[in-house]
PyMOL commands that place a pseudoatom at each C-alpha (Angstrom):
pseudoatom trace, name=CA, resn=UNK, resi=1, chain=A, elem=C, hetatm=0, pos=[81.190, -198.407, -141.339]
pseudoatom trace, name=CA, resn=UNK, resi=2, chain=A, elem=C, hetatm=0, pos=[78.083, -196.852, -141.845]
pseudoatom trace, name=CA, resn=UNK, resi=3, chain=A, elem=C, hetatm=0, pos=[76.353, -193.541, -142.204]
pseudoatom trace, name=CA, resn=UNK, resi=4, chain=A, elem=C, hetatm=0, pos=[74.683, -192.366, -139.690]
pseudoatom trace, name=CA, resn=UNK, resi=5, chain=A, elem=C, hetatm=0, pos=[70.617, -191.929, -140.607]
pseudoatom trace, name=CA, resn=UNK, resi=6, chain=A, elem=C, hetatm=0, pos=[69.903, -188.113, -140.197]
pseudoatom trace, name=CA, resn=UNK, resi=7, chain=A, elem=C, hetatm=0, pos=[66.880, -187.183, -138.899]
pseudoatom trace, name=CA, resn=UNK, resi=8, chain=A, elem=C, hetatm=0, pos=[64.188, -186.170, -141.761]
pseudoatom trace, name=CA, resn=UNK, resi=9, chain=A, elem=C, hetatm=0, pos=[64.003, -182.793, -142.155]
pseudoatom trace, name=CA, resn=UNK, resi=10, chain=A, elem=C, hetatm=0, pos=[60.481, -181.879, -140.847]
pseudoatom trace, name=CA, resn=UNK, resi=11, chain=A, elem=C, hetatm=0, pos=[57.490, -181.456, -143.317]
pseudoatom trace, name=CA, resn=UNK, resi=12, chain=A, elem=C, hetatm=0, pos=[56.657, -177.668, -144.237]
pseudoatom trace, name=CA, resn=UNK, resi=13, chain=A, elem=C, hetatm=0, pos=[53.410, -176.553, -142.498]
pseudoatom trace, name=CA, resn=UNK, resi=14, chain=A, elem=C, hetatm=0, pos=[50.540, -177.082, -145.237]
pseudoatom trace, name=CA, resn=UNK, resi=15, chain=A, elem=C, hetatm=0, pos=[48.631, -174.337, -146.347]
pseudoatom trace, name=CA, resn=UNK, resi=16, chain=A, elem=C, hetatm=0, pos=[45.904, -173.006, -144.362]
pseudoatom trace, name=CA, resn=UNK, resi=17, chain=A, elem=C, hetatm=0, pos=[45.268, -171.911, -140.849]
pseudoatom trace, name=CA, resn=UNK, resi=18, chain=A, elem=C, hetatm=0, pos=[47.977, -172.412, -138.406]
pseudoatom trace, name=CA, resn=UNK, resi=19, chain=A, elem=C, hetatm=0, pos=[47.986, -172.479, -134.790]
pseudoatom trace, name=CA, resn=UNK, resi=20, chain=A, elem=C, hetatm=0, pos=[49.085, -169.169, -133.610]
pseudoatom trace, name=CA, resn=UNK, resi=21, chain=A, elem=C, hetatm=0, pos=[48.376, -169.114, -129.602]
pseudoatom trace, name=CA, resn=UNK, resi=22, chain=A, elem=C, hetatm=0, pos=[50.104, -166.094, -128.757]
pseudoatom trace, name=CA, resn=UNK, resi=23, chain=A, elem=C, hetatm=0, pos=[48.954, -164.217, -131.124]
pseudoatom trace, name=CA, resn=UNK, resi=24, chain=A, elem=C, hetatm=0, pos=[45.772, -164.900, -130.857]
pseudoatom trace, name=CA, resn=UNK, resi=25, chain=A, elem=C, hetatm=0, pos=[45.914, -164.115, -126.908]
pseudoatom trace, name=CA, resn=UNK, resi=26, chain=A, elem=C, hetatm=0, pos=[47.105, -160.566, -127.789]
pseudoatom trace, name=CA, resn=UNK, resi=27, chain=A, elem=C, hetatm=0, pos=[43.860, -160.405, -130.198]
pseudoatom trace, name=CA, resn=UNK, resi=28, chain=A, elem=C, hetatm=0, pos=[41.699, -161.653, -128.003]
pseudoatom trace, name=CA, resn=UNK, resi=29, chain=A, elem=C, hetatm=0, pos=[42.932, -159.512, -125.002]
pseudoatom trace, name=CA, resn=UNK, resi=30, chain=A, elem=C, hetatm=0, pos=[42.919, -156.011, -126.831]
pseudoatom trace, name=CA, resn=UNK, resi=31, chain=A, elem=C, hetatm=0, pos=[39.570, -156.992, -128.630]
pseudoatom trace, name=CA, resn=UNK, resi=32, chain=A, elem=C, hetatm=0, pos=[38.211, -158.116, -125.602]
pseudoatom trace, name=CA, resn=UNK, resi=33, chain=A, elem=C, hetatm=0, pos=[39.175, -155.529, -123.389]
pseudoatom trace, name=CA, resn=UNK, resi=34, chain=A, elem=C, hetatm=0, pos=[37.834, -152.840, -125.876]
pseudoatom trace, name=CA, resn=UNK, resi=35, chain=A, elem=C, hetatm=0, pos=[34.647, -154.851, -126.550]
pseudoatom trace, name=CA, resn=UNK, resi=36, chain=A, elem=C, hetatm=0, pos=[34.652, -154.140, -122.541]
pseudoatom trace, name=CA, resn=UNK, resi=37, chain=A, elem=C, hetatm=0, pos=[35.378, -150.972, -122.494]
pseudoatom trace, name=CA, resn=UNK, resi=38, chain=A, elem=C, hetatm=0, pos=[32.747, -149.798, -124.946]
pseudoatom trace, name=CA, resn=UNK, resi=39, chain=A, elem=C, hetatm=0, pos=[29.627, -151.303, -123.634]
pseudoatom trace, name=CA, resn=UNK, resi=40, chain=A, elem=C, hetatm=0, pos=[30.220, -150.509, -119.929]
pseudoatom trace, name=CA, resn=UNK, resi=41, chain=A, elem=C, hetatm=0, pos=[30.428, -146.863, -120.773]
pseudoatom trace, name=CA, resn=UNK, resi=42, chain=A, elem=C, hetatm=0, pos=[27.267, -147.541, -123.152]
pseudoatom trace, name=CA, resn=UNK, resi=43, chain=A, elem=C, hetatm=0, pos=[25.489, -149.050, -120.296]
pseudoatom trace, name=CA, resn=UNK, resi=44, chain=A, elem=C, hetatm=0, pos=[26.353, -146.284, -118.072]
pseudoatom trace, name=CA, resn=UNK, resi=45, chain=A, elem=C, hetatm=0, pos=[24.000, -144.484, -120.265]
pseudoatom trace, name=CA, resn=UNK, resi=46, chain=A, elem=C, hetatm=0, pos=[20.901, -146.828, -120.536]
pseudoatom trace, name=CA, resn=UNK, resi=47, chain=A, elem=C, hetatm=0, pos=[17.483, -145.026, -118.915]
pseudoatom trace, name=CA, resn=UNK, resi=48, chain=A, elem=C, hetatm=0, pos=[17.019, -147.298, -116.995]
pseudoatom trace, name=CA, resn=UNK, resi=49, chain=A, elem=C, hetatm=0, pos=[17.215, -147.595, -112.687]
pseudoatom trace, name=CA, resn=UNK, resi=50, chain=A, elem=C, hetatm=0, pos=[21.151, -148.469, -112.351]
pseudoatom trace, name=CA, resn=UNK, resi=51, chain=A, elem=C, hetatm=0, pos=[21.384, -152.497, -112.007]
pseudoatom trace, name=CA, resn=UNK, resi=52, chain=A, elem=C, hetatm=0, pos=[24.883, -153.032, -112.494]
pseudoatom trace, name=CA, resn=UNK, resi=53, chain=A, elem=C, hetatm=0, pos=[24.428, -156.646, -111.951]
pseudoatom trace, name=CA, resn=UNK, resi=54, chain=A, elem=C, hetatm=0, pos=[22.387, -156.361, -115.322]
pseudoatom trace, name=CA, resn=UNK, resi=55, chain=A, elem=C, hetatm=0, pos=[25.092, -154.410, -117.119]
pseudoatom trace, name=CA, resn=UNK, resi=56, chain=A, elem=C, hetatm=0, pos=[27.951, -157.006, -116.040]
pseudoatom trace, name=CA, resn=UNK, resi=57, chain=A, elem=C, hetatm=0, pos=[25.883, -160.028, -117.249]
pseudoatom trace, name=CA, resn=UNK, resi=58, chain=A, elem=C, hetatm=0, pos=[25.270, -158.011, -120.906]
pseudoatom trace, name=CA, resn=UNK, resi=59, chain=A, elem=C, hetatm=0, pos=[28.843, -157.493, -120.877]
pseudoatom trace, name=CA, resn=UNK, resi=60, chain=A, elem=C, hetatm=0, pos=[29.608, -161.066, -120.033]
pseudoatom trace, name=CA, resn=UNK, resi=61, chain=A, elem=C, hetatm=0, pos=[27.065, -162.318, -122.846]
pseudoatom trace, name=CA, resn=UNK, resi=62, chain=A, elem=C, hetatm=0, pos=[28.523, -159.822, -125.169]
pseudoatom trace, name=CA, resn=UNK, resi=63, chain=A, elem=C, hetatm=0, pos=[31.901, -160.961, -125.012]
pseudoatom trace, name=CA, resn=UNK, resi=64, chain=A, elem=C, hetatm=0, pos=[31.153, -164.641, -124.852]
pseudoatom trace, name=CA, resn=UNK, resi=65, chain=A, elem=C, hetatm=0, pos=[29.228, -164.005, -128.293]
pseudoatom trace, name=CA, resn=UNK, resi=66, chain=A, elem=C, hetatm=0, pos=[31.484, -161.874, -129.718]
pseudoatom trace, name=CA, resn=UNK, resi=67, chain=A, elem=C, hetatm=0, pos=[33.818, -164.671, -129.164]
pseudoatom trace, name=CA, resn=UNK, resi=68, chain=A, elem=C, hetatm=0, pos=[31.977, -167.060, -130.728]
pseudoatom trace, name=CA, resn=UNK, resi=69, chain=A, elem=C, hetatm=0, pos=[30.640, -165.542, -133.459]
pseudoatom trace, name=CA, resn=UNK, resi=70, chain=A, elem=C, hetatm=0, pos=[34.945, -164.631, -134.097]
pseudoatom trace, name=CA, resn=UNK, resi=71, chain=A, elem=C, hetatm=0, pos=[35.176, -168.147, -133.454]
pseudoatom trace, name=CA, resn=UNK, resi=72, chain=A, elem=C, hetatm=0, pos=[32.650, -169.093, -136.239]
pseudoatom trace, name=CA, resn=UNK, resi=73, chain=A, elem=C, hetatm=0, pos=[33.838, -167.187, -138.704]
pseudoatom trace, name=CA, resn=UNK, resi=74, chain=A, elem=C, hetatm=0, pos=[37.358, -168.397, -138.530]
pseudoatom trace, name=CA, resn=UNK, resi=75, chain=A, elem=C, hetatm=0, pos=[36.149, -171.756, -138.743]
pseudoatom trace, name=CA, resn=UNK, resi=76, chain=A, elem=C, hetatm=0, pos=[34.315, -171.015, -141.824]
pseudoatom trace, name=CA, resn=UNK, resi=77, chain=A, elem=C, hetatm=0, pos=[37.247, -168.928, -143.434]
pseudoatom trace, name=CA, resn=UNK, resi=78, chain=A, elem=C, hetatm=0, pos=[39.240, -172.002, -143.318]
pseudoatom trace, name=CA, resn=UNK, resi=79, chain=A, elem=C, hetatm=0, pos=[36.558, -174.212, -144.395]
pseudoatom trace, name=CA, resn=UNK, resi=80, chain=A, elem=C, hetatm=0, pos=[38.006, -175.413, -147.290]
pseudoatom trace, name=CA, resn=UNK, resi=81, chain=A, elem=C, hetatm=0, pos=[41.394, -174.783, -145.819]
pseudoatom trace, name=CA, resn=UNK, resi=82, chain=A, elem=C, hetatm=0, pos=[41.891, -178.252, -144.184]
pseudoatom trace, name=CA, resn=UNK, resi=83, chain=A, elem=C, hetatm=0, pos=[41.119, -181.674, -144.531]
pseudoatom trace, name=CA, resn=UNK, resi=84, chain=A, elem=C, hetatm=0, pos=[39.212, -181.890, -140.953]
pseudoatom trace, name=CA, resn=UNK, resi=85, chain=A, elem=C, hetatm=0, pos=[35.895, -182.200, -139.902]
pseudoatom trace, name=CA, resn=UNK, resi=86, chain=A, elem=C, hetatm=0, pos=[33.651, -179.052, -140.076]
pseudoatom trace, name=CA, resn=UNK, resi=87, chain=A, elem=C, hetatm=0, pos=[32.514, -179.711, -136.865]
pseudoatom trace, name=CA, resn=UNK, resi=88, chain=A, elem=C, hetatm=0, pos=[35.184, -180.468, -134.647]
pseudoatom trace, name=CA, resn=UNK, resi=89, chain=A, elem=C, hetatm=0, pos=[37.588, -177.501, -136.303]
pseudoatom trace, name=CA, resn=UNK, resi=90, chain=A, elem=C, hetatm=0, pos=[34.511, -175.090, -135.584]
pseudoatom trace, name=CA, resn=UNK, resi=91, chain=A, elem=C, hetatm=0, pos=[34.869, -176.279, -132.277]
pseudoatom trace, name=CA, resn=UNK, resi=92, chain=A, elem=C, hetatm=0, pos=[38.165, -175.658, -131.710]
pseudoatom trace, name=CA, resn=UNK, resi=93, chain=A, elem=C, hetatm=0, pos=[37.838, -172.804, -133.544]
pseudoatom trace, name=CA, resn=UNK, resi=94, chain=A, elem=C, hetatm=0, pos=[35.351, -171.061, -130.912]
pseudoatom trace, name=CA, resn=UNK, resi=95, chain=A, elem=C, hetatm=0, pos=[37.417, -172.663, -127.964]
pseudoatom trace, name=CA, resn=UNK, resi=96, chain=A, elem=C, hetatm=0, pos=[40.510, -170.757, -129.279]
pseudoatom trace, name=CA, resn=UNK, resi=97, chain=A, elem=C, hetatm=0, pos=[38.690, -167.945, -128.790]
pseudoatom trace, name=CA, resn=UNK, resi=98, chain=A, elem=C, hetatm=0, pos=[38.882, -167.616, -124.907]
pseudoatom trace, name=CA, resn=UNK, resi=99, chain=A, elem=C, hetatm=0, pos=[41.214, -164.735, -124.099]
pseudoatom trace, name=CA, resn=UNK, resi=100, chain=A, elem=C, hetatm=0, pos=[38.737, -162.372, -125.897]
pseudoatom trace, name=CA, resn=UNK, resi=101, chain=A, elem=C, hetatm=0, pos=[35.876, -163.547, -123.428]
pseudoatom trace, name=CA, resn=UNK, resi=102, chain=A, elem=C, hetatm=0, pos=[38.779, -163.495, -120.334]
pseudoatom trace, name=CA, resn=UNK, resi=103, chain=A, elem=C, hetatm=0, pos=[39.511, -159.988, -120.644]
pseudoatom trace, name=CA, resn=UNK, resi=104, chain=A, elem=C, hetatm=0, pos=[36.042, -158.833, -120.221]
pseudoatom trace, name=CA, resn=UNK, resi=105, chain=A, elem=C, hetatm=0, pos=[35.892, -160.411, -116.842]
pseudoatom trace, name=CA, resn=UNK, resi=106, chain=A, elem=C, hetatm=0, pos=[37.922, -157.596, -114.884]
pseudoatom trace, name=CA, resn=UNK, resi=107, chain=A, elem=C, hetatm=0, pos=[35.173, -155.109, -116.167]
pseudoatom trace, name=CA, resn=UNK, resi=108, chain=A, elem=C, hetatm=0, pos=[32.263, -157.740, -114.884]
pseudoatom trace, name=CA, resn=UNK, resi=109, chain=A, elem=C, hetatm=0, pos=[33.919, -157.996, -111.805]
pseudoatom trace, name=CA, resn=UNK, resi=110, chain=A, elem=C, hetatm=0, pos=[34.118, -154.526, -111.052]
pseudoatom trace, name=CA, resn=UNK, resi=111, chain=A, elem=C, hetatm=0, pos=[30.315, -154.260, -111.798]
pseudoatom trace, name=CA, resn=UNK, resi=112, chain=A, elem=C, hetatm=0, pos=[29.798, -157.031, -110.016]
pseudoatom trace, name=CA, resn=UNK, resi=113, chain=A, elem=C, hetatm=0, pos=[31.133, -155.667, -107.400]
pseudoatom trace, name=CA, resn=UNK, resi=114, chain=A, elem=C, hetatm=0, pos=[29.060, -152.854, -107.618]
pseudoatom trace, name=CA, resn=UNK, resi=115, chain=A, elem=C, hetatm=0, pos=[25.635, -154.457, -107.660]
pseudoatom trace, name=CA, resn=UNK, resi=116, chain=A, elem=C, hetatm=0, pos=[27.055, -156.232, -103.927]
pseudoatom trace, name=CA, resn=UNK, resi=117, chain=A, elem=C, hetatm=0, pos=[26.565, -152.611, -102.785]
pseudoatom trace, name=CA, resn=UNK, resi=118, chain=A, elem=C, hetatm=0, pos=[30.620, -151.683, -102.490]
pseudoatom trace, name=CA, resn=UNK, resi=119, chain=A, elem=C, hetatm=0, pos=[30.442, -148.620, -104.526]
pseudoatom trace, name=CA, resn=UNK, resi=120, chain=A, elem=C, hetatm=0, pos=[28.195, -146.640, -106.871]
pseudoatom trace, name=CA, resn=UNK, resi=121, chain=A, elem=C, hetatm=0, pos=[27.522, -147.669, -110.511]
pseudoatom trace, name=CA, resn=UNK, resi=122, chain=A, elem=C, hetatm=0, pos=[29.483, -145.030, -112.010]
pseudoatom trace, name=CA, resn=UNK, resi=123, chain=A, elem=C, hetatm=0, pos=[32.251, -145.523, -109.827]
pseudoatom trace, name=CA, resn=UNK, resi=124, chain=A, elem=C, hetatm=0, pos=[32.505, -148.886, -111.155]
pseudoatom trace, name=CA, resn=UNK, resi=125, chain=A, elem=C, hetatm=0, pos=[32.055, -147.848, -115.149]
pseudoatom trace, name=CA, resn=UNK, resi=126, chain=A, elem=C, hetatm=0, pos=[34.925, -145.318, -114.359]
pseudoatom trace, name=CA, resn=UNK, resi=127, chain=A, elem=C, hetatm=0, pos=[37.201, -148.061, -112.403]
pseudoatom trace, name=CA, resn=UNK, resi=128, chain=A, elem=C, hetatm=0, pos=[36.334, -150.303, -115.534]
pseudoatom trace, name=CA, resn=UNK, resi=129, chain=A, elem=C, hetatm=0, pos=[37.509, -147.786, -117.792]
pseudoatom trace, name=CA, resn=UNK, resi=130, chain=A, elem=C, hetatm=0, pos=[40.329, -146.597, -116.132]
pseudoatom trace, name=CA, resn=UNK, resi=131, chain=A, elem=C, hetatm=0, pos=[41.386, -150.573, -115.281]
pseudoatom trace, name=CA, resn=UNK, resi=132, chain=A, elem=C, hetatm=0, pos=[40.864, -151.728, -119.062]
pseudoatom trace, name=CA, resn=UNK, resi=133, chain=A, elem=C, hetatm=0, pos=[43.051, -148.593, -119.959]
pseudoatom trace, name=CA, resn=UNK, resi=134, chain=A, elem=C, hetatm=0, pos=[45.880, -149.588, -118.330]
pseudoatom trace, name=CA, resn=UNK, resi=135, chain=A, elem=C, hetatm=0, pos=[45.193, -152.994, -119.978]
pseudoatom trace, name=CA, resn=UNK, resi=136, chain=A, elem=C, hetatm=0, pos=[45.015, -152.144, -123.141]
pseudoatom trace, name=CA, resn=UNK, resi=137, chain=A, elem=C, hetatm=0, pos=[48.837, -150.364, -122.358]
pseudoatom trace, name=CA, resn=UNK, resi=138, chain=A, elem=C, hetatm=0, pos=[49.813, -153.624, -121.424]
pseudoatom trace, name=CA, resn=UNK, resi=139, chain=A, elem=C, hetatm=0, pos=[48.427, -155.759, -124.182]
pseudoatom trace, name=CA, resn=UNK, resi=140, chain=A, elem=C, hetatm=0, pos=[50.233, -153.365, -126.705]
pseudoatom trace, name=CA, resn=UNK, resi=141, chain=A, elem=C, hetatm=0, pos=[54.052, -153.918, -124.694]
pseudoatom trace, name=CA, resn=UNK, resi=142, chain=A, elem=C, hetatm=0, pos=[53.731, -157.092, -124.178]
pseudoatom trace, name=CA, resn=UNK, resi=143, chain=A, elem=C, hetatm=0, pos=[52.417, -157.372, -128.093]
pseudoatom trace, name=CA, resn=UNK, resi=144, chain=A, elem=C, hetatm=0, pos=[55.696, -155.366, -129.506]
pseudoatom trace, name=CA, resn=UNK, resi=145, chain=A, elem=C, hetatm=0, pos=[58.075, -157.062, -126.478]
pseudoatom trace, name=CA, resn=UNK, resi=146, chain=A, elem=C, hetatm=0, pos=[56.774, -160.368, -128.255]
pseudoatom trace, name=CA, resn=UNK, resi=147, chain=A, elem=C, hetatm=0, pos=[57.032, -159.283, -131.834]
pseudoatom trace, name=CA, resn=UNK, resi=148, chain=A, elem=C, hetatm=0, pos=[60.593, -158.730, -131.105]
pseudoatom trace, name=CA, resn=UNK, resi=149, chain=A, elem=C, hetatm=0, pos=[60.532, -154.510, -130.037]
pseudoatom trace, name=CA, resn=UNK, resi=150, chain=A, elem=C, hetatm=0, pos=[62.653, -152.854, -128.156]
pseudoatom trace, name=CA, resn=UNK, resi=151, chain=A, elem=C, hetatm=0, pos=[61.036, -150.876, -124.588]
pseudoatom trace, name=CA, resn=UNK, resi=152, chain=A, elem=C, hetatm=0, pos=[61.021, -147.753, -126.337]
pseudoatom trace, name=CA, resn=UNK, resi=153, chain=A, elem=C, hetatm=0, pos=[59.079, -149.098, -129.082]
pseudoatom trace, name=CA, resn=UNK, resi=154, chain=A, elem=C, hetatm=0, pos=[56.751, -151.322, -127.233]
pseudoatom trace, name=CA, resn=UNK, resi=155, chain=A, elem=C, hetatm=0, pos=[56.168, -148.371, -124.984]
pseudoatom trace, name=CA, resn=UNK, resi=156, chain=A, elem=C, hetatm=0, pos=[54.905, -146.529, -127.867]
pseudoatom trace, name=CA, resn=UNK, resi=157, chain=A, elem=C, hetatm=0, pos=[52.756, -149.357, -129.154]
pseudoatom trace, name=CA, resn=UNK, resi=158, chain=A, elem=C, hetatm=0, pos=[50.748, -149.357, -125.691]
pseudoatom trace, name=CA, resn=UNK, resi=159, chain=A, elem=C, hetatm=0, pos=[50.618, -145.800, -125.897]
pseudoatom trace, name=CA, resn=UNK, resi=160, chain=A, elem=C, hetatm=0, pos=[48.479, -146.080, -128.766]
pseudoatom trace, name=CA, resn=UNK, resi=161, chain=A, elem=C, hetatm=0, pos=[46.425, -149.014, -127.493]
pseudoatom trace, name=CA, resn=UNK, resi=162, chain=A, elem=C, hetatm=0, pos=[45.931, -146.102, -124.458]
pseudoatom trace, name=CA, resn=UNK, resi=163, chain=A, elem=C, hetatm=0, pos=[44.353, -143.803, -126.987]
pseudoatom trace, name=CA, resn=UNK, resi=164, chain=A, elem=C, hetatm=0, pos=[41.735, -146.655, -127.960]
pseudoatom trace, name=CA, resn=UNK, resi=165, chain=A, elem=C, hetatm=0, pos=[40.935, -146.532, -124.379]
pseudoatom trace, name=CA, resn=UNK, resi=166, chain=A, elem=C, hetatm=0, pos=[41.173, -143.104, -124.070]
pseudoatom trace, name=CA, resn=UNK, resi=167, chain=A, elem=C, hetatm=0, pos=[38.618, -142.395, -126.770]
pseudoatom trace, name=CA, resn=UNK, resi=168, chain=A, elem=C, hetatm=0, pos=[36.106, -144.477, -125.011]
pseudoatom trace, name=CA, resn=UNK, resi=169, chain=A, elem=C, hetatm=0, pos=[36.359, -142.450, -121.860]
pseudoatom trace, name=CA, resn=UNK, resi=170, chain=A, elem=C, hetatm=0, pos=[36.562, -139.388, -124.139]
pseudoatom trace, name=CA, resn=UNK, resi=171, chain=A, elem=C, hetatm=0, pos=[33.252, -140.750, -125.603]
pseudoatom trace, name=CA, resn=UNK, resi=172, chain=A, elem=C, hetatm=0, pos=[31.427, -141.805, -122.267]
pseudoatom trace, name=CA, resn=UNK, resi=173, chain=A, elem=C, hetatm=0, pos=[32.612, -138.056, -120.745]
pseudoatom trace, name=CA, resn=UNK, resi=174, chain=A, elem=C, hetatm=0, pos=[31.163, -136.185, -123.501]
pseudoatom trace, name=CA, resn=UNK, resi=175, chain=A, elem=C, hetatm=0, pos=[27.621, -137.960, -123.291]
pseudoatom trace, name=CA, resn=UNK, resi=176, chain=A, elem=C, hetatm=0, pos=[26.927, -138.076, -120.185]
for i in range(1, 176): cmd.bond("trace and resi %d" % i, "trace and resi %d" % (i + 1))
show_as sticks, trace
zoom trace
């Protein structure tokens, strides 16, 4: 009789940048949402006449080239990393990049919804706020329920993503 063939035991990952998905959600979500956060509450401040449809589509831009540009620099971190083409690992690079343009929509939105005449400008900046707050607590559970955390401690972890959003309102409060 003979052996049976075992399967090959599957080749280590080579050296360089590996696909992370999840993780990179997480990053993209909390980045995002502060990147958000930051210029509505910036925006609220501009001298301007309030045009909220303005301030969502600076926010929108903002995110979709802060994306990018995180995108781009990945891409050329790892240059030398792999064996692919510059241009089609840039690519994919930038595309990876999504969630951190994603999170920024809820804050656009709520602008948005504000220039359609459904509430005031600053009731939107402090919906925004108070909406990417409460995101930023769940970015930070689900980030520590992922990395293996108990409730307790994931609880905690959002807790501190709050302050991040807390400082921002903190921030917006005290220069207005």
């Amino acid at each position: 009789m003979s052996n049976p063939v075992s399967a090959p035991a599957s080749a280590p990952e080579p050296p360089g940048r590996r696909e992370e998905p999840l993780q990179r959600l997480l990053f993209g979500g909390v980045y995002g949402t502060v990147l958000a956060s930051a210029l509505a509450a910036a925006l609220d401040h501009d001298t301007g006449p309030d045009d909220p449809g303005y301030d969502a589509l600076w926010i929108m831009v903002a995110a979709l080239v802060s994306a990018t540009g995180h995108g781009y620099a990945h891409a050329i971190a790892h240059r030398t990393a792999d064996e692919k083409p510059v241009t089609a690992s840039t690519v994919r690079s930038v595309l990876t990049e999504w969630p951190l343009a994603a999170a920024a929509v809820p804050t656009g939105a709520v602008l948005l919804g504000s220039y359609w005449g459904w509430w005031g400008e600053n009731a939107a900046i402090d919906a925004a706020l108070t909406i990417n707050t409460a995101a930023l607590f769940g970015w930070g559970l689900w980030a520590a329920r992922t990395a293996g955390r108990d409730w307790w401690s994931a609880c905690r972890v959002g807790a501190v993503d709050v302050l991040i959003g807390l400082v921002i309102v903190a921030a917006n409060v005290l220069t207005k």
